[in-house]
C-alpha positions in Angstrom: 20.6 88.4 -33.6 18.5 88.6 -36.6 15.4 86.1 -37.7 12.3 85.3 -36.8 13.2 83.5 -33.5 14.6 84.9 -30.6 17.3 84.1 -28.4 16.0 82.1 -25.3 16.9 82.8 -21.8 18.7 79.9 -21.1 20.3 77.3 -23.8 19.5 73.6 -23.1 22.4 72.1 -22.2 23.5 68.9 -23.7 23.2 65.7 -21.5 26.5 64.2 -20.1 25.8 60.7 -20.2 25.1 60.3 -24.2 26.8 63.7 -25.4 23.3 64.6 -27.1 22.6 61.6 -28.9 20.0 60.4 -27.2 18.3 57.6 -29.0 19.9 55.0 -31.3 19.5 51.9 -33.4 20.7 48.5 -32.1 20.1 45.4 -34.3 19.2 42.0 -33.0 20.9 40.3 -35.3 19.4 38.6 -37.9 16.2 39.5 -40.4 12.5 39.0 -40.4 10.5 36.8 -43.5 10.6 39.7 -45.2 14.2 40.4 -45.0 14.4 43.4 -43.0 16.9 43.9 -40.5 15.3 43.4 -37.3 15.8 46.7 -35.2 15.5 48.2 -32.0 15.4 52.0 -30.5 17.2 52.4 -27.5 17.1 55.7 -25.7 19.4 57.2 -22.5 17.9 56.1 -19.8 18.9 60.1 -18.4 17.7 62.5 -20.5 14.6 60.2 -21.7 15.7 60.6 -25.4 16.0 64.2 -25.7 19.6 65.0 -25.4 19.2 67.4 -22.8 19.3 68.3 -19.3 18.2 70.9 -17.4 20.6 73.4 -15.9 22.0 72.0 -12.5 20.9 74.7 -9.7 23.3 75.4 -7.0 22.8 75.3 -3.3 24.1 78.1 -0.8 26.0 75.2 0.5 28.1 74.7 -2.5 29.3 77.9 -2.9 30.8 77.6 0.7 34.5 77.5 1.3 35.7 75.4 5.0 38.5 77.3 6.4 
């Protein structure tokens, strides 16, 4: 790999629930006196608004097979 960064150990991964878009813009309908559109930022409620989520560790007991 060549520039100024390097690789990381482990990539981010990107968060099920909201498939990395983690905050959006909902409107309320409607404008202010001024005329704006009158907005809102709503964010997943999982990954806090940064599209990601940490890798899921595994247990010893996962990995187990019942014969």
């Amino acid at each position: 790999m060549t520039g100024p960064t390097s690789a990381t150990a482990t990539n981010p991964r990107i968060c099920p629930d909201c498939d990395g878009f983690a905050s959006a813009k909902v409107t309320l309908g409607g404008r202010d006196s001024y005329g704006h559109l009158r907005t809102i930022t709503s964010q997943c409620p999982a990954c806090h608004g940064t599209g990601t989520r940490p890798a899921r560790r595994f247990r010893a007991s996962d990995w187990e097979v019942a014969a």
